[in-house]
N, CA, C and O atoms as a CHARMM CRD file, in Angstrom:
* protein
*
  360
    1    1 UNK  N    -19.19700  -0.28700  15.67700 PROA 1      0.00000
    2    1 UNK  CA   -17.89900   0.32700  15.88900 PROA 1      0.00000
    3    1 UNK  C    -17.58200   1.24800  14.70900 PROA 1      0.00000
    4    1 UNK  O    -17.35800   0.77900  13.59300 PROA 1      0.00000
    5    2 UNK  N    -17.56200   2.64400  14.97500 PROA 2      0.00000
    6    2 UNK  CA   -16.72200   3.45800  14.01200 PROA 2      0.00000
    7    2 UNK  C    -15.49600   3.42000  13.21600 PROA 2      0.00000
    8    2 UNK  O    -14.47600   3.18400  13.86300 PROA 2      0.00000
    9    3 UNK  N    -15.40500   3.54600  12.33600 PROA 3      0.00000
   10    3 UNK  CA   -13.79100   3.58400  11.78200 PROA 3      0.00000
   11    3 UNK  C    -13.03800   4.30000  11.85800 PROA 3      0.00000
   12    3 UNK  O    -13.24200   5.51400  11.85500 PROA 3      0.00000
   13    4 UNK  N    -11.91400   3.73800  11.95200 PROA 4      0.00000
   14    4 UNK  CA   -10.78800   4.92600  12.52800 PROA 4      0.00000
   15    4 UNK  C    -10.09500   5.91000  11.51700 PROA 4      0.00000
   16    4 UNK  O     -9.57200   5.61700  10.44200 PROA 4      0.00000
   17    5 UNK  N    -10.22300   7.24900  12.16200 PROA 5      0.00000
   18    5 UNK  CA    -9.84100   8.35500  11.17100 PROA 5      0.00000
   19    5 UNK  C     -8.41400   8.05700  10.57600 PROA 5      0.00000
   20    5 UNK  O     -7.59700   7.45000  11.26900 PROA 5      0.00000
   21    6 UNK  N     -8.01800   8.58800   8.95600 PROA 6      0.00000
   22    6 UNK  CA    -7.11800   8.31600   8.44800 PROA 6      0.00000
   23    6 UNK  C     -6.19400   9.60800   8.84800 PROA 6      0.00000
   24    6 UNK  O     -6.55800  10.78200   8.77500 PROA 6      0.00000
   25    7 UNK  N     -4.55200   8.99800   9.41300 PROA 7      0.00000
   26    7 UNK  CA    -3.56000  10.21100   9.85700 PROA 7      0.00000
   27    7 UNK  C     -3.30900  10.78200   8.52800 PROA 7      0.00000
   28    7 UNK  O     -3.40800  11.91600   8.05800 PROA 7      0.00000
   29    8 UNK  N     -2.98800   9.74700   8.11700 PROA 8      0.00000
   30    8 UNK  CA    -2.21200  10.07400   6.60000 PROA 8      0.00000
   31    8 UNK  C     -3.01500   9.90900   4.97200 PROA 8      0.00000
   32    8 UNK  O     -3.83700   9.03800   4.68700 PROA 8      0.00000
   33    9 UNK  N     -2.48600  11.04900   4.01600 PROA 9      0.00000
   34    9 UNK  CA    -3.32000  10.53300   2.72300 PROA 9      0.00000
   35    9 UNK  C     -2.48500   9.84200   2.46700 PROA 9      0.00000
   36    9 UNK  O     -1.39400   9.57100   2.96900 PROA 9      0.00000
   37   10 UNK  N     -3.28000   9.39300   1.24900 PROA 10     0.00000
   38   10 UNK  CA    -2.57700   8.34400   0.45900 PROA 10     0.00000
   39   10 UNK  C     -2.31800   8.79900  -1.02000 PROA 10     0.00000
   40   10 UNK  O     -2.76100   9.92400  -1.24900 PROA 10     0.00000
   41   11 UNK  N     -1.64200   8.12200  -2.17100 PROA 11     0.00000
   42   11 UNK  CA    -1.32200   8.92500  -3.12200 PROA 11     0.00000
   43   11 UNK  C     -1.11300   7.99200  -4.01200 PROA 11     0.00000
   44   11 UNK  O     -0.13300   7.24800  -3.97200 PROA 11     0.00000
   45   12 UNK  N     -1.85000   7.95500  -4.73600 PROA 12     0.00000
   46   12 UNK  CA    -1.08800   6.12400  -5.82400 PROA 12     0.00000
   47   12 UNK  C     -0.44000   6.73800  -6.62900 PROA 12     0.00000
   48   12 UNK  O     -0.72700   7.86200  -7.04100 PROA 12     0.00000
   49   13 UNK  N      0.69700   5.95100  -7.01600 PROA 13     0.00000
   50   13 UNK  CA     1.33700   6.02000  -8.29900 PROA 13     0.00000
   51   13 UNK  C      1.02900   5.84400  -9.59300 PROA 13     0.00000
   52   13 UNK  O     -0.11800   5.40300  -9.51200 PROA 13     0.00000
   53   14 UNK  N      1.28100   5.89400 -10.66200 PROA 14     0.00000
   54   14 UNK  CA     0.72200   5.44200 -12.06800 PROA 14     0.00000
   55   14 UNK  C      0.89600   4.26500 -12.11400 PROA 14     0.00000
   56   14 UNK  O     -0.10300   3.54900 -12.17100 PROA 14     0.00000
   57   15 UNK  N      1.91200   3.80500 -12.10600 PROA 15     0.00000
   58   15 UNK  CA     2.41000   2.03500 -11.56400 PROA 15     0.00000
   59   15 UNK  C      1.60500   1.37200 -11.31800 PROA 15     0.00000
   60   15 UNK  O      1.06000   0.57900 -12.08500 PROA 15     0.00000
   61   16 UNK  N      1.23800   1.66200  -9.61000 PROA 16     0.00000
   62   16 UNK  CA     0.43500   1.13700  -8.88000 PROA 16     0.00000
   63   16 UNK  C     -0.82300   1.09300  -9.11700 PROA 16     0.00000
   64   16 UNK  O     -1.41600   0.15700  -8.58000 PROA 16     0.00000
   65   17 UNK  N     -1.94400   2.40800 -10.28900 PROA 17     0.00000
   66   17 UNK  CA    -2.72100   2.02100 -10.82500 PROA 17     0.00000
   67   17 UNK  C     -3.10500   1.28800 -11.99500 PROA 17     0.00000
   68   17 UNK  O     -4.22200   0.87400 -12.30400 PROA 17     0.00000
   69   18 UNK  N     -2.09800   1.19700 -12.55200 PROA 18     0.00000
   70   18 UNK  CA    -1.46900  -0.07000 -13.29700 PROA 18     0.00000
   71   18 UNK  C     -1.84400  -1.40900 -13.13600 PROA 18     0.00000
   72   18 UNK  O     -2.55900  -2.05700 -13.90100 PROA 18     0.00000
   73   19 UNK  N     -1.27500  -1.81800 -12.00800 PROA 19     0.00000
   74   19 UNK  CA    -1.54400  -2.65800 -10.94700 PROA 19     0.00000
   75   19 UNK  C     -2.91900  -2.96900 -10.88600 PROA 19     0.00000
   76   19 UNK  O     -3.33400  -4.07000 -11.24900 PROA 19     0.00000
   77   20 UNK  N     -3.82400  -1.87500 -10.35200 PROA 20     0.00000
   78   20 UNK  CA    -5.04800  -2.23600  -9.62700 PROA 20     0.00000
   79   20 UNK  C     -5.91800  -2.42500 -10.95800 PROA 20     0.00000
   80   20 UNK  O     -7.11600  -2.61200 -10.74900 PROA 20     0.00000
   81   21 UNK  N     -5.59400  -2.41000 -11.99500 PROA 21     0.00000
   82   21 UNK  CA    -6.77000  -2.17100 -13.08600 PROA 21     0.00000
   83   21 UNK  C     -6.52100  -3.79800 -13.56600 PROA 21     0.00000
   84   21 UNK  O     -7.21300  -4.46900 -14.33200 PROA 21     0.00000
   85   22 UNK  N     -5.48700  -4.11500 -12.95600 PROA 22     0.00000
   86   22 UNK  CA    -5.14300  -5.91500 -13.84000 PROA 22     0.00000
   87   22 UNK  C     -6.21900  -6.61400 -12.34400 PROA 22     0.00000
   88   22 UNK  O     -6.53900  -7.80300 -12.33100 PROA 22     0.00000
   89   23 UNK  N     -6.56400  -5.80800 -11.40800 PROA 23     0.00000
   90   23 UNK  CA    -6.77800  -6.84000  -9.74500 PROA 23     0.00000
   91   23 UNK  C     -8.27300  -7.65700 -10.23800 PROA 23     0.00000
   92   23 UNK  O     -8.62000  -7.35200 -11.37900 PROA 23     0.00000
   93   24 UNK  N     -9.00600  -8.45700  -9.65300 PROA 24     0.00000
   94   24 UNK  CA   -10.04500  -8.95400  -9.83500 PROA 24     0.00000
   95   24 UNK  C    -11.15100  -7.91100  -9.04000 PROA 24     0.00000
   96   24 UNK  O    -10.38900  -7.39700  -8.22100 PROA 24     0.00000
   97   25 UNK  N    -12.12600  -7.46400  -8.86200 PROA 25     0.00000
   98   25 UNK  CA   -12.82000  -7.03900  -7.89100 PROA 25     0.00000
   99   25 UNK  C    -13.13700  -7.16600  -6.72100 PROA 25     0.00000
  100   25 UNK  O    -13.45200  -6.20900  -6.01500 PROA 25     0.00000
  101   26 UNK  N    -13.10100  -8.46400  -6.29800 PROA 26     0.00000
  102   26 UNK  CA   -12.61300  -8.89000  -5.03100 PROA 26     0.00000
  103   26 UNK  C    -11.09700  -8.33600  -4.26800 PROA 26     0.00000
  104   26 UNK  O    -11.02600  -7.72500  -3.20200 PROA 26     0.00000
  105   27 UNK  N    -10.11700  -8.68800  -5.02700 PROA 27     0.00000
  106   27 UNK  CA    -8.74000  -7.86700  -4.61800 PROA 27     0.00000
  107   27 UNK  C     -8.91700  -6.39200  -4.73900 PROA 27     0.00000
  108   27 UNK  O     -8.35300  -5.61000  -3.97300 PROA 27     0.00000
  109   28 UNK  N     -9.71900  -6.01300  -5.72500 PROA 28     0.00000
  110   28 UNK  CA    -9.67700  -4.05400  -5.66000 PROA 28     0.00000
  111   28 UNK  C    -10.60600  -3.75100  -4.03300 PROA 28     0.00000
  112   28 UNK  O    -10.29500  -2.78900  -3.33200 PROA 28     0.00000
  113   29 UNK  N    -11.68500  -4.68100  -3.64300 PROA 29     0.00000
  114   29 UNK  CA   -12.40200  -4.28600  -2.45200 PROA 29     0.00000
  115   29 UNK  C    -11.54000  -4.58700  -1.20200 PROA 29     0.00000
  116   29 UNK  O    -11.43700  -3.95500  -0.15100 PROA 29     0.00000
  117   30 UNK  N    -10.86500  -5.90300  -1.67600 PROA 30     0.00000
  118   30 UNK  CA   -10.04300  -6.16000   0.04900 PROA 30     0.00000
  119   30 UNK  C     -8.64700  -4.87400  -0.19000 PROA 30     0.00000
  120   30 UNK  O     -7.91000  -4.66600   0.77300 PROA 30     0.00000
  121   31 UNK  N     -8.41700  -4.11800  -1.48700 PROA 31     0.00000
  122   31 UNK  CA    -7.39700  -3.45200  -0.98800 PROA 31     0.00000
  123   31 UNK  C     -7.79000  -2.29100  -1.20400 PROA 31     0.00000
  124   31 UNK  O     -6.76000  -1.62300  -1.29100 PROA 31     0.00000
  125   32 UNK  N     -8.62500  -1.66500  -1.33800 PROA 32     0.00000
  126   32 UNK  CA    -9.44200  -0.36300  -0.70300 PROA 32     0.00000
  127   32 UNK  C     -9.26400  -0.53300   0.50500 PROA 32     0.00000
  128   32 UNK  O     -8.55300   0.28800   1.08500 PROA 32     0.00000
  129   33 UNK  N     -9.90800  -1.75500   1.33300 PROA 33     0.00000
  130   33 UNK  CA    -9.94200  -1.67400   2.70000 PROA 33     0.00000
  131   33 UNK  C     -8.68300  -1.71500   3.33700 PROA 33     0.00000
  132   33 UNK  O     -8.52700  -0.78500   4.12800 PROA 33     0.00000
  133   34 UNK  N     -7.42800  -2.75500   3.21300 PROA 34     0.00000
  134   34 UNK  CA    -6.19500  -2.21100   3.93000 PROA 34     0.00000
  135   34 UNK  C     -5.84700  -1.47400   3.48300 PROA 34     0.00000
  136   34 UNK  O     -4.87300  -1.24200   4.20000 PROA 34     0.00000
  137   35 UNK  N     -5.80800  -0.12600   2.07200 PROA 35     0.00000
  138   35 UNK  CA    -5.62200   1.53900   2.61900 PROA 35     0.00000
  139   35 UNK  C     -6.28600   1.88200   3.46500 PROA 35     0.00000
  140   35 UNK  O     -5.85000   2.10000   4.59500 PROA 35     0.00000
  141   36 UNK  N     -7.18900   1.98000   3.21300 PROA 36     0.00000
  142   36 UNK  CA    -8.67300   3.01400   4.31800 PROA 36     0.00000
  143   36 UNK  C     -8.31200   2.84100   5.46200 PROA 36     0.00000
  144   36 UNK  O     -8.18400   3.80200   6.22100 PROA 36     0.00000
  145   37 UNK  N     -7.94100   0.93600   6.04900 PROA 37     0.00000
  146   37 UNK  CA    -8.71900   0.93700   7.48400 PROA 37     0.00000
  147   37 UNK  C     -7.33500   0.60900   8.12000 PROA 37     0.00000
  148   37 UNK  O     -7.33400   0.49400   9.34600 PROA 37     0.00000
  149   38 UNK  N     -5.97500   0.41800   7.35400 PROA 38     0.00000
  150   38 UNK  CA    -4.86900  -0.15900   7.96600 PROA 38     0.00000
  151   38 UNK  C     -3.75700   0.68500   7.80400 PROA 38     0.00000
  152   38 UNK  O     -3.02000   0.96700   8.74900 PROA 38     0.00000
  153   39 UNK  N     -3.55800   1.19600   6.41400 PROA 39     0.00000
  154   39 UNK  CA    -2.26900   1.91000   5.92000 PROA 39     0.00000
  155   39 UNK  C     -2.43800   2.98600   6.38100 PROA 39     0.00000
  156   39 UNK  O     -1.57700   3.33400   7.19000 PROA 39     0.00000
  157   40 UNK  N     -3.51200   3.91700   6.11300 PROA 40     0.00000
  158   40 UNK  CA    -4.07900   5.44800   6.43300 PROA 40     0.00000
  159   40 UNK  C     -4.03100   5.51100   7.74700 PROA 40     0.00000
  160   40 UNK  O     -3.61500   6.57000   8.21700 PROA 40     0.00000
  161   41 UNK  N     -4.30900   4.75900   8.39600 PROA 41     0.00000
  162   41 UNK  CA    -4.68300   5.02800  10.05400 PROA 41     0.00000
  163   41 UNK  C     -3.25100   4.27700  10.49900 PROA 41     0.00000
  164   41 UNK  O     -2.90400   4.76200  11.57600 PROA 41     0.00000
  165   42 UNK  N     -2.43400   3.40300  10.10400 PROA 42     0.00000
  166   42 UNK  CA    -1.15500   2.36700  10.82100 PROA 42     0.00000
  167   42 UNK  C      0.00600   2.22800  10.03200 PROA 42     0.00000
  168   42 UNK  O      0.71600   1.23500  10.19300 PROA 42     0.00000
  169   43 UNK  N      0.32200   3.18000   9.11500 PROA 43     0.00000
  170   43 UNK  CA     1.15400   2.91100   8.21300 PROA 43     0.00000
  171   43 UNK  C      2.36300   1.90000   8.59700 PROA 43     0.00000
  172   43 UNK  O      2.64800   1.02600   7.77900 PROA 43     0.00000
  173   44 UNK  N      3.05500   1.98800   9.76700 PROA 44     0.00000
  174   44 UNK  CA     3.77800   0.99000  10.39400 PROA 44     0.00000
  175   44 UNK  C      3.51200  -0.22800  10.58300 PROA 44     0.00000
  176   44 UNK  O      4.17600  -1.21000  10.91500 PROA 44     0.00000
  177   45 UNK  N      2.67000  -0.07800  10.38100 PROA 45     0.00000
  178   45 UNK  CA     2.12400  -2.02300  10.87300 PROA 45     0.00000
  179   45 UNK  C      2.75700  -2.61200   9.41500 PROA 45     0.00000
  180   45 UNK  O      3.61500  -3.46700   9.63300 PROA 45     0.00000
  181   46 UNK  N      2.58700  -2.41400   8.35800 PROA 46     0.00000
  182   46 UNK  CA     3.31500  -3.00100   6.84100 PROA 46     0.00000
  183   46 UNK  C      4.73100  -3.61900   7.37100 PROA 46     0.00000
  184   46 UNK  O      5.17200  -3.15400   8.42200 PROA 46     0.00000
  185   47 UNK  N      5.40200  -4.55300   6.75800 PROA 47     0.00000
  186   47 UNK  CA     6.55300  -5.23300   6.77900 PROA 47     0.00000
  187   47 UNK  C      7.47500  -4.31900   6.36700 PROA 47     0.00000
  188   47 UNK  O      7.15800  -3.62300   5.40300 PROA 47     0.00000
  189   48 UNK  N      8.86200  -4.10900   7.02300 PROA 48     0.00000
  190   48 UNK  CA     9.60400  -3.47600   6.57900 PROA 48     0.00000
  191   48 UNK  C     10.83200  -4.22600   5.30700 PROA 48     0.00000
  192   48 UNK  O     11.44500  -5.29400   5.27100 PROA 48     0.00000
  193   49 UNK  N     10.76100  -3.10500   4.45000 PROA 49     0.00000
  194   49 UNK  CA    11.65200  -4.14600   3.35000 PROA 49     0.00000
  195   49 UNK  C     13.16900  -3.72400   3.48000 PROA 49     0.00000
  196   49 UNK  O     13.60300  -2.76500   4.11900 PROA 49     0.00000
  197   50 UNK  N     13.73900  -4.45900   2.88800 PROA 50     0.00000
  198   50 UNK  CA    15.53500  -4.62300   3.00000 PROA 50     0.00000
  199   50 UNK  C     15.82400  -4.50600   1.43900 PROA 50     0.00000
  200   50 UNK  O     15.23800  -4.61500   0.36200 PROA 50     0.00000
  201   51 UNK  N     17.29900  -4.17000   2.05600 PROA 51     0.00000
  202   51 UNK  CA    18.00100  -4.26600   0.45700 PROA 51     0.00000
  203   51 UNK  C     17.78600  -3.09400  -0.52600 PROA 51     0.00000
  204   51 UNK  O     17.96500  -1.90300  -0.27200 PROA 51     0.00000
  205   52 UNK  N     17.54800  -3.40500  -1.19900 PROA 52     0.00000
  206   52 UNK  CA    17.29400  -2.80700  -2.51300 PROA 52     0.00000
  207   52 UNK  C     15.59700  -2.03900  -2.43400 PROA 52     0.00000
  208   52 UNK  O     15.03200  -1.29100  -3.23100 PROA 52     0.00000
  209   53 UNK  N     15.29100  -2.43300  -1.53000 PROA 53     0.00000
  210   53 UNK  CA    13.90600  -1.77500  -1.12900 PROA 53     0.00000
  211   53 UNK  C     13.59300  -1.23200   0.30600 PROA 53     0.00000
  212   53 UNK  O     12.51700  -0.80800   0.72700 PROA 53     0.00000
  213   54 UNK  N     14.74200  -1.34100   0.92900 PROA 54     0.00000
  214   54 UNK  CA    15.18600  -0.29300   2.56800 PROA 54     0.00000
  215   54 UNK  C     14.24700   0.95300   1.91600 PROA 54     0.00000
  216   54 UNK  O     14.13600   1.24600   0.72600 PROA 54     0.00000
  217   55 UNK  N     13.70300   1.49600   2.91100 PROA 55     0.00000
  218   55 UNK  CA    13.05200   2.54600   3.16900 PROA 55     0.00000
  219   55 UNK  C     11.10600   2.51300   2.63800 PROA 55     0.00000
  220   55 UNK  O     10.34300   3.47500   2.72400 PROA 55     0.00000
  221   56 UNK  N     10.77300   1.18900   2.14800 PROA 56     0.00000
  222   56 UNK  CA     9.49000   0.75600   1.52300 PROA 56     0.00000
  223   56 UNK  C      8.87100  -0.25700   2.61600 PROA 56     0.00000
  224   56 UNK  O      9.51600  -1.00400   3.35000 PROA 56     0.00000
  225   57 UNK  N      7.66800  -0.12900   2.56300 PROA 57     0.00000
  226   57 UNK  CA     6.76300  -1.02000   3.38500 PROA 57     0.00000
  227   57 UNK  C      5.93000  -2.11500   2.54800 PROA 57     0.00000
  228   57 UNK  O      5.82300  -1.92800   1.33600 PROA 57     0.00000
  229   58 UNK  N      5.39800  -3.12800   3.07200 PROA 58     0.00000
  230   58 UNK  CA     4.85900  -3.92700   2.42200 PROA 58     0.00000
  231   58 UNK  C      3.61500  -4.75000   3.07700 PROA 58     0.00000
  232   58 UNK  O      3.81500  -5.47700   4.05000 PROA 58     0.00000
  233   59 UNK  N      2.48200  -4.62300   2.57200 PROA 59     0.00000
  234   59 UNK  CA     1.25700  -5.36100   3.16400 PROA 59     0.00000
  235   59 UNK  C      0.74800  -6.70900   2.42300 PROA 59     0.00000
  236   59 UNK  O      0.16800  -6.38500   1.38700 PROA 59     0.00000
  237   60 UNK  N      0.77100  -8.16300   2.61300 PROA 60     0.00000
  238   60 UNK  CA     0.05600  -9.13200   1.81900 PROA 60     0.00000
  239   60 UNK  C     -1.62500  -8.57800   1.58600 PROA 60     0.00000
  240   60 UNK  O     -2.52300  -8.27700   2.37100 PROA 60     0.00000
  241   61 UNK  N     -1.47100  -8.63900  -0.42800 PROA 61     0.00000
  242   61 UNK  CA    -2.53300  -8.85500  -0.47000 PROA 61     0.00000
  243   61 UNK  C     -3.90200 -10.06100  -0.30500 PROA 61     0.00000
  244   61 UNK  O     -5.04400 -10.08700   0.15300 PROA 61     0.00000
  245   62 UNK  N     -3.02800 -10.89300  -0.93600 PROA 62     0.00000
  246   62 UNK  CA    -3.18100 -12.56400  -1.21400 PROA 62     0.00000
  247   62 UNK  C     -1.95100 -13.39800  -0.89300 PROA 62     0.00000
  248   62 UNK  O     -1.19400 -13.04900   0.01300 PROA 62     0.00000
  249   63 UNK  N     -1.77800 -14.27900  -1.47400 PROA 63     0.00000
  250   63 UNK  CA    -1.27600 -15.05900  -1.44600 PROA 63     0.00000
  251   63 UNK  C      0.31800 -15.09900  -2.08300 PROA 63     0.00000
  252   63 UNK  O      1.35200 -15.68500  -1.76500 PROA 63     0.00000
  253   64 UNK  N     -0.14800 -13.96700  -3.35900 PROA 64     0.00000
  254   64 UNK  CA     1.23400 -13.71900  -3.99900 PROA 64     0.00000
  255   64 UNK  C      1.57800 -12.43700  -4.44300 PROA 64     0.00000
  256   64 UNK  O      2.64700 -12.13200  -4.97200 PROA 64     0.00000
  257   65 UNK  N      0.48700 -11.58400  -4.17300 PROA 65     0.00000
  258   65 UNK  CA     0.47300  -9.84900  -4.59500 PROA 65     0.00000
  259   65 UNK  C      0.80900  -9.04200  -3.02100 PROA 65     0.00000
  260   65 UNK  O      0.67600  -9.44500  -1.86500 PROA 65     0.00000
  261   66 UNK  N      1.19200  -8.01500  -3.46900 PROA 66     0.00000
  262   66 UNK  CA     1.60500  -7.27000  -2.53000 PROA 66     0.00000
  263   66 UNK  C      0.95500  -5.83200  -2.42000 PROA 66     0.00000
  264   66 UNK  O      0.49300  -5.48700  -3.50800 PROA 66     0.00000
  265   67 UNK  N      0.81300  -5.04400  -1.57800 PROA 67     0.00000
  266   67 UNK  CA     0.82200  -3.76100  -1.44800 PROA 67     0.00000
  267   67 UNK  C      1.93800  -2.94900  -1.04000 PROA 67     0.00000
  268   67 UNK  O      1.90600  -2.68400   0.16100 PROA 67     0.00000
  269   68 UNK  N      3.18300  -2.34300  -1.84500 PROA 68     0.00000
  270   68 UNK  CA     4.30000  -1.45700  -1.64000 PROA 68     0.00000
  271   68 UNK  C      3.80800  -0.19100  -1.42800 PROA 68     0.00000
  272   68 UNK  O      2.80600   0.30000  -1.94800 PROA 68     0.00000
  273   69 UNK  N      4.75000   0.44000  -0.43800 PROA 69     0.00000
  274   69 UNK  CA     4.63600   1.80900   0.06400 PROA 69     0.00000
  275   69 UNK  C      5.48500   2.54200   0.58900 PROA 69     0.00000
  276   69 UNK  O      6.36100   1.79700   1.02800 PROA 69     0.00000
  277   70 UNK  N      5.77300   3.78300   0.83600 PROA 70     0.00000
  278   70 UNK  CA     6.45700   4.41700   1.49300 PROA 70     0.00000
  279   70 UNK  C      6.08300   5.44200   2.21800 PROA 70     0.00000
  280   70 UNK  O      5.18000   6.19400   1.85000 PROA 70     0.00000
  281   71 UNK  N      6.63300   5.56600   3.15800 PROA 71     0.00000
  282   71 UNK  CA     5.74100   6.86600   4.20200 PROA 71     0.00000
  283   71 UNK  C      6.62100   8.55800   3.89400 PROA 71     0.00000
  284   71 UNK  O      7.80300   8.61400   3.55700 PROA 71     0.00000
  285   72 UNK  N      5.94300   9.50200   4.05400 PROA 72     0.00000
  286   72 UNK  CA     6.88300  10.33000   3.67900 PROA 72     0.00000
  287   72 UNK  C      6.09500  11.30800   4.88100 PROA 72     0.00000
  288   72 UNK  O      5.22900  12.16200   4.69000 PROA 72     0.00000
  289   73 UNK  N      6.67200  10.89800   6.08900 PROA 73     0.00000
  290   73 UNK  CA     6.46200  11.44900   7.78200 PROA 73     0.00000
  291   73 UNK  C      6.29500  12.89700   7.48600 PROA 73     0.00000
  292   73 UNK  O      5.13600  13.23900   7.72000 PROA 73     0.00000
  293   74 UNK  N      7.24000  14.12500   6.94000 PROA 74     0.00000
  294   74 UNK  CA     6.59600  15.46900   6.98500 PROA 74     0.00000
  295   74 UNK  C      5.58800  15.57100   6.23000 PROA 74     0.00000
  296   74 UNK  O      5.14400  16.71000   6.37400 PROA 74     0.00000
  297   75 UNK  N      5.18500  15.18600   5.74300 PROA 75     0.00000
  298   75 UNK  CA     3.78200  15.93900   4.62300 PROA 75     0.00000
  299   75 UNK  C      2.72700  15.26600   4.79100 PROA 75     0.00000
  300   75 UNK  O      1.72300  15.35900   4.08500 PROA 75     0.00000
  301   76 UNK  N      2.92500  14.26300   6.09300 PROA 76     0.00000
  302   76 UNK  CA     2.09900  13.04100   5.91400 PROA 76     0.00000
  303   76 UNK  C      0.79800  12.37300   4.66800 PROA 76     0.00000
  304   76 UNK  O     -0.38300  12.42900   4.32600 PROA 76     0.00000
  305   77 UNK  N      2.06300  11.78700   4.41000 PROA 77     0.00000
  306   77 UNK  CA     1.61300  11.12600   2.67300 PROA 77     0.00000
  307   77 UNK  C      2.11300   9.98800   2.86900 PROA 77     0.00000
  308   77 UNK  O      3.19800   9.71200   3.38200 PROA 77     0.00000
  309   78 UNK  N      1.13300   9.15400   2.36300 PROA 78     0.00000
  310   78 UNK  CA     1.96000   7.31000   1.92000 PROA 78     0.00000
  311   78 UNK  C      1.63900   7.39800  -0.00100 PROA 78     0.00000
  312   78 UNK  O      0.67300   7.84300  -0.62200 PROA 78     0.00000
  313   79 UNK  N      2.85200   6.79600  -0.44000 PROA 79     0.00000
  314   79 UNK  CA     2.46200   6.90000  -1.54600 PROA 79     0.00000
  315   79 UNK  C      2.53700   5.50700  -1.66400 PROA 79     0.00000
  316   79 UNK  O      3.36800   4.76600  -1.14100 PROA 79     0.00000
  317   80 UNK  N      1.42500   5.15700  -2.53100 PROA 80     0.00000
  318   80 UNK  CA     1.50100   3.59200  -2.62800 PROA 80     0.00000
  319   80 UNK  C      2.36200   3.33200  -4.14700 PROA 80     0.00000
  320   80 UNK  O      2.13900   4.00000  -5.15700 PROA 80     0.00000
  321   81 UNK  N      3.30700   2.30000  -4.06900 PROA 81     0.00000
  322   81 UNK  CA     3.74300   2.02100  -5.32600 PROA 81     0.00000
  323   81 UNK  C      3.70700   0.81500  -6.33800 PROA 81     0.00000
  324   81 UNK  O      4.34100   0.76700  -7.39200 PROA 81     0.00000
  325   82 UNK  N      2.86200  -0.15000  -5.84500 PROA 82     0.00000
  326   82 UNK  CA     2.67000  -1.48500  -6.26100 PROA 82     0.00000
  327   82 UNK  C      1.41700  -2.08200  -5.79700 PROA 82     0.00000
  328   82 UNK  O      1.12800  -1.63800  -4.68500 PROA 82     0.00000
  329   83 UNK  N      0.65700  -2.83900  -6.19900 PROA 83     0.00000
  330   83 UNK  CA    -0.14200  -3.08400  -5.96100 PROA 83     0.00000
  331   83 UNK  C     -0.48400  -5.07900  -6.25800 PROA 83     0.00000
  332   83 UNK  O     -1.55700  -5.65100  -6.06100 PROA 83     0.00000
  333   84 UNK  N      0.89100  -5.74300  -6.79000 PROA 84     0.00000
  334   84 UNK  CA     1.22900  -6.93800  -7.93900 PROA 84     0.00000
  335   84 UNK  C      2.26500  -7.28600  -6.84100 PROA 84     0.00000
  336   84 UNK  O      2.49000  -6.71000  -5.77600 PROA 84     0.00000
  337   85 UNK  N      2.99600  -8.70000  -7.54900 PROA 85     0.00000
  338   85 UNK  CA     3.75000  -8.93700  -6.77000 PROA 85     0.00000
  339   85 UNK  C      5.28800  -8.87800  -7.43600 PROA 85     0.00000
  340   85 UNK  O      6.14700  -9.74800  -7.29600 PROA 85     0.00000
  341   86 UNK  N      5.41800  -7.61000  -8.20800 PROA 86     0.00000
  342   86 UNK  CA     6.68600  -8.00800  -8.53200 PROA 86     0.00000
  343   86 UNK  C      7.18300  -6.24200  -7.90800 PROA 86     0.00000
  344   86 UNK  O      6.67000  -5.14800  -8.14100 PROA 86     0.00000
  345   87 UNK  N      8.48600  -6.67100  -6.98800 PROA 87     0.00000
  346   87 UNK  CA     9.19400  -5.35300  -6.49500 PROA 87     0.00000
  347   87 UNK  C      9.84500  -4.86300  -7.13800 PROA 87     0.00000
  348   87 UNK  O     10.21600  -3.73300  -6.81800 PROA 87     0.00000
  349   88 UNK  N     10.34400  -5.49600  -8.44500 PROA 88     0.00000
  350   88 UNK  CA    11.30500  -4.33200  -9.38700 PROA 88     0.00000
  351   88 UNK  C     10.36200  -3.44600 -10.01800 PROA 88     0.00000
  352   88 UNK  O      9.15600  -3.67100 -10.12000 PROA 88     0.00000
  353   89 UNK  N     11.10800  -2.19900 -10.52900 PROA 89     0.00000
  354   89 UNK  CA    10.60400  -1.57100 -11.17400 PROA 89     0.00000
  355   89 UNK  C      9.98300  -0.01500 -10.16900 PROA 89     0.00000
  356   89 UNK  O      9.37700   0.99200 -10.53600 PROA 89     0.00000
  357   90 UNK  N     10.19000  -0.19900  -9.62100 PROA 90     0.00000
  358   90 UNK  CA     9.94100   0.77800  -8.32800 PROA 90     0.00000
  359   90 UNK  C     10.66200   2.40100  -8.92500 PROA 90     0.00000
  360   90 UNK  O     10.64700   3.39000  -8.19100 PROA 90     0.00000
């Protein structure tokens, strides 16, 4: 089975590479793959957040880390902003 073409780029933040440089290698490979094969191609499928984080999406990485995002529909861009599990600081 082929993989499905990505609609949207993606765009990390400084933050968020922040984030990925603390991940284990195992977490940097499983979250390569939900950009590539989930966010890029389904950006909607992510949890929608409330509050203080209305307008951000959210994918489990593990157990206690997260993947934050936001879609930005005209330019089609997701910029990712977290990659850890803490939502402040956004």
């Amino acid at each position: 089975m082929e993989p499905e073409k990505a609609l949207f780029r993606l765009e990390i933040t400084r933050k968020a590479l922040k984030d990925i440089e603390h991940l284990s290698p195992k977490l940097k490979k499983k979250l390569r793959e939900i950009l590539l094969n989930r966010v890029a191609v389904d950006p909607y499928s992510g949890k929608k957040l409330v509050g203080d984080l209305s307008g951000y999406r959210s994918i489990r990485l593990n157990l206690q880390d997260r993947i934050v995002y936001r879609i930005d529909e005209e330019h089609q861009v997701i910029y990712i902003l977290r990659a850890r599990s803490h939502y402040e600081d956004l």
